[in-house]
C-alpha positions in Angstrom: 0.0 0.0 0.0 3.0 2.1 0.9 6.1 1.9 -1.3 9.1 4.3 -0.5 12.1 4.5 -3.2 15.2 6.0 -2.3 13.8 9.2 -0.9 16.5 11.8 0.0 16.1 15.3 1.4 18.9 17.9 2.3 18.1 21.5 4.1 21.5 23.9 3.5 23.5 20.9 2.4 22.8 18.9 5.4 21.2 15.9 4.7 17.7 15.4 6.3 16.9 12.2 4.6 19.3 9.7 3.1 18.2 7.3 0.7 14.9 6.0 2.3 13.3 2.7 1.0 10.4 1.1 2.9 7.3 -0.8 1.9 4.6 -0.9 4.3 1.3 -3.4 3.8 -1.3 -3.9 6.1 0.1 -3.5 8.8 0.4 -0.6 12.1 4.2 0.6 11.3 6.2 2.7 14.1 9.3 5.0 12.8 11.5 5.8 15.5 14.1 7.6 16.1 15.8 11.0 18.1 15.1 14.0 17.6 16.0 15.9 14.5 16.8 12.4 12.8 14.4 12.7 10.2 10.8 11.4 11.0 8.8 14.3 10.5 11.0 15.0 7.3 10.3 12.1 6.1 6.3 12.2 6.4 6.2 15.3 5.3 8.0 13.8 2.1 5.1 10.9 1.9 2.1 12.9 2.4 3.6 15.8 -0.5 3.8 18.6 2.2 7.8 18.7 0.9 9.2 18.2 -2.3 11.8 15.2 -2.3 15.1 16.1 -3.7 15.1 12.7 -5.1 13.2 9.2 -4.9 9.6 8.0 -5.3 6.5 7.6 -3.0 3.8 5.2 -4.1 0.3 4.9 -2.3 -2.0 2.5 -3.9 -1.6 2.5 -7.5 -0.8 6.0 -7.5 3.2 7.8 -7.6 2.8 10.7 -5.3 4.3 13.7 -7.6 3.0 12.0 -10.9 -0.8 11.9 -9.7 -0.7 13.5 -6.3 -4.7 14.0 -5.9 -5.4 10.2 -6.5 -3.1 9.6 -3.9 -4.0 11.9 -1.7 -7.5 10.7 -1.4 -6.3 7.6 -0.4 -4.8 9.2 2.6 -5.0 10.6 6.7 -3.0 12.9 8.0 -2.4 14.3 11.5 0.8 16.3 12.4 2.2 17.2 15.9 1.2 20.0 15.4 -2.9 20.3 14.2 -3.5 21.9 11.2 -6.8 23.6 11.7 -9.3 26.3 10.5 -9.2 27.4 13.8 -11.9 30.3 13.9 -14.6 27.1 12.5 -16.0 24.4 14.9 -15.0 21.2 15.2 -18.2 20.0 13.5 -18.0 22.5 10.5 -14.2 21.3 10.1 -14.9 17.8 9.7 -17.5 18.2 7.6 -15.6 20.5 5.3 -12.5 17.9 5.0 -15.0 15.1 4.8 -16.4 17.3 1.2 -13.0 17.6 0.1 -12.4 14.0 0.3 -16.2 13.6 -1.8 -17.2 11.7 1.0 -21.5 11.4 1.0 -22.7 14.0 3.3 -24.5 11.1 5.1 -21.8 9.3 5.8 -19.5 12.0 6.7 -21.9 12.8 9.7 -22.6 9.1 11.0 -18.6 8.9 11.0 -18.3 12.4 12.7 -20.5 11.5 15.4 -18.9 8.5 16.2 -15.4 9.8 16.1 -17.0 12.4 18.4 -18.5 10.5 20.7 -15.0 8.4 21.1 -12.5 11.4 21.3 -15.6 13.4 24.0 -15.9 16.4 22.0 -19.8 15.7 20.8 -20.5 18.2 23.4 -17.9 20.9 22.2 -18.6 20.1 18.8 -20.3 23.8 18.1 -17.5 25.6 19.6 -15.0 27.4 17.9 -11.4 25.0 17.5 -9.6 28.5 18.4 -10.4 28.2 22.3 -10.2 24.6 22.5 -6.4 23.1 24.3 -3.4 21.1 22.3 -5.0 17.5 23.1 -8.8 19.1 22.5 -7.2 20.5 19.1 -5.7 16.9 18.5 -8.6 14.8 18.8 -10.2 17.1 16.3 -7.5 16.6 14.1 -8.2 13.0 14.6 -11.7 12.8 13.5 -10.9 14.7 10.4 -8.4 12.5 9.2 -10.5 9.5 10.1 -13.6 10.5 8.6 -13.1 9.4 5.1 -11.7 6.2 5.7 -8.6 6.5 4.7 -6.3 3.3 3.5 -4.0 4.5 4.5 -3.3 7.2 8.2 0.0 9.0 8.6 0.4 10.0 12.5 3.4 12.1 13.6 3.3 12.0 17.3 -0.6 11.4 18.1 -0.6 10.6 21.3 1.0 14.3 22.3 -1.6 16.2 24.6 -4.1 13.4 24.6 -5.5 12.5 28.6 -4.9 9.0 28.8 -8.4 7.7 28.0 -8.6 9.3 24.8 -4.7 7.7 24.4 -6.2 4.3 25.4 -9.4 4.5 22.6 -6.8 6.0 20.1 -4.3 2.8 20.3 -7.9 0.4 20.5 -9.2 1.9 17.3 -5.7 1.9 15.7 -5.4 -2.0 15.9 -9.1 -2.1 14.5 -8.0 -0.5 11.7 -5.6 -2.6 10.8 -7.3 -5.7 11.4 -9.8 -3.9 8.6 -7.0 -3.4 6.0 -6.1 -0.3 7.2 -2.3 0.8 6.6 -1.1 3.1 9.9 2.4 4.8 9.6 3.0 6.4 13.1 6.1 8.0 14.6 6.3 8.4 18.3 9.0 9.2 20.9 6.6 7.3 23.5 8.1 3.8 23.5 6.3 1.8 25.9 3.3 2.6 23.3 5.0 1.9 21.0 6.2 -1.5 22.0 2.8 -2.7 22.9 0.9 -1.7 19.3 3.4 -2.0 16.2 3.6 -4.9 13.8 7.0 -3.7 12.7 9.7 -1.2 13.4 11.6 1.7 11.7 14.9 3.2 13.2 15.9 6.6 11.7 19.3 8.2 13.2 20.5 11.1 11.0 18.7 10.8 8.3 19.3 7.2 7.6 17.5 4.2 8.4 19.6 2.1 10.7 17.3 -0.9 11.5 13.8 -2.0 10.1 11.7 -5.5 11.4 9.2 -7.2 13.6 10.5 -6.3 17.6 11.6 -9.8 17.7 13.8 -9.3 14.7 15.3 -6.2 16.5 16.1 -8.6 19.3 18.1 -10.5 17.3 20.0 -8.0 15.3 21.5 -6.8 18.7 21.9 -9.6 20.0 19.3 -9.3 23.0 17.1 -11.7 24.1 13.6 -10.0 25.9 15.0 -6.5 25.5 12.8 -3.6 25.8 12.4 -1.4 23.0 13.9 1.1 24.6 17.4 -0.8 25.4 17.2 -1.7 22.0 16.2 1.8 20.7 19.8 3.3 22.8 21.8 0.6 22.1 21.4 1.5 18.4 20.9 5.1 18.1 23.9 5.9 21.3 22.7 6.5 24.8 24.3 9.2 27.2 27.0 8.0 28.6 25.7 6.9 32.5 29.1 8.1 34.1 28.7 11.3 32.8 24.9 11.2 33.9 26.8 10.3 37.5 29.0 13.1 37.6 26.9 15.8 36.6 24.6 14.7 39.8 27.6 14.3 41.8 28.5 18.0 41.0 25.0 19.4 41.4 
């Protein structure tokens, strides 16, 4: 569903992105890595927010910069950041993305209420998105990406802002939408979540992907028996060093 072909981005010379290749099925994908490494470069990249400087993305049937509103349709988005008419309501928001998408008005509203009634915000749902908080702003970005059924949902961080109930119903209806044929391509810095949820794993450290399989598989490249993701995750990316870490408190 999601084919990735030596992608490559550089900002000022620096490379961002260095020669990405990934296919990604049915299937609830985690990319990982520190920050500045290239995650959010690299979605941007998939979803056509940022121009590759070379490589190919393929969603479906369709090549993103040859036919980039066919592939687009097939697509969600949310961002760490919610992108949001912020002076509309929730309602009228999802409704409006839900048009663009072509999705029948009848349809689009059955889905809205639903997403509504999961994420709590059927009762703000006439308000204006401009006084609502971050993890408010986020599950309203949610719903709108949802509401068309995507094939395919891009998540850069989702779970930032959310209370931990509407985390809990977010991971629940993630794995149901896989398990529906659903493609989900998720970066996260949370990695007990991610641990628990993914099918398989990405490693990004500066810019290039270092390690890519099922968690079991990433046991095994390093050598680890019942590692935690997050040993696993240090040992390959570099951890502080832990007498420094001593030190520093010693001093303080």
């Amino acid at each position: 569903m999601l084919h990735i072909e030596h992608l490559s981005k550089s900002f000022n010379g620096r490379p961002a992105v260095v020669d990405l290749n990934l296919t990604i099925g049915n299937e609830l994908f985690v990319f990982l890595g520190p920050n500045g490494a290239g995650k959010t470069t690299s979605i941007k990249m998939m979803t056509g927010l940022l121009h590759p400087d070379s490589g190919k993305v393929t969603i479906g049937d369709y090549d993103l910069l040859q036919n980039p509103m066919a592939a687009k349709k097939l697509f969600g988005l949310v961002q760490e950041q919610p992108a949001l008419y912020e002076k509309l309501s929730p309602r009228e928001f999802v409704l409006f993305i839900a048009r663009i998408y072509e999705t029948p008005h009848a349809d689009a509203v059955r889905r809205m209420h639903q997403l509504f009634e999961i994420f709590e915000i059927e009762k703000r749902a006439h308000e204006l998105i401009e006084d609502f908080s971050h993890g408010m702003k986020q599950k309203v970005a949610l719903s709108a990406a949802l509401v068309h059924e995507p094939r395919v949902l891009f998540l850069d961080e989702p779970t930032v802002g959310l209370d931990p109930k509407a985390a809990r119903n977010l991971k629940d209806m993630l794995r149901g939408l896989v398990n529906r044929g659903t493609t989900v391509f998720m970066s996260t810095h949370i990695l007990e979540v991610a641990e628990r949820m993914c099918d398989r794993i990405g490693i990004i450290h500066q810019g290039n992907l270092i390690a890519l399989g099922s968690l079991d598989e990433l046991r095994h490249k390093v050598a680890a028996e019942g590692a935690s993701l997050e040993d696993i995750f240090l040992q390959l990316t570099g951890s502080v060093d832990q007498t420094e870490v001593a030190q520093f408190l010693d001093k303080s």
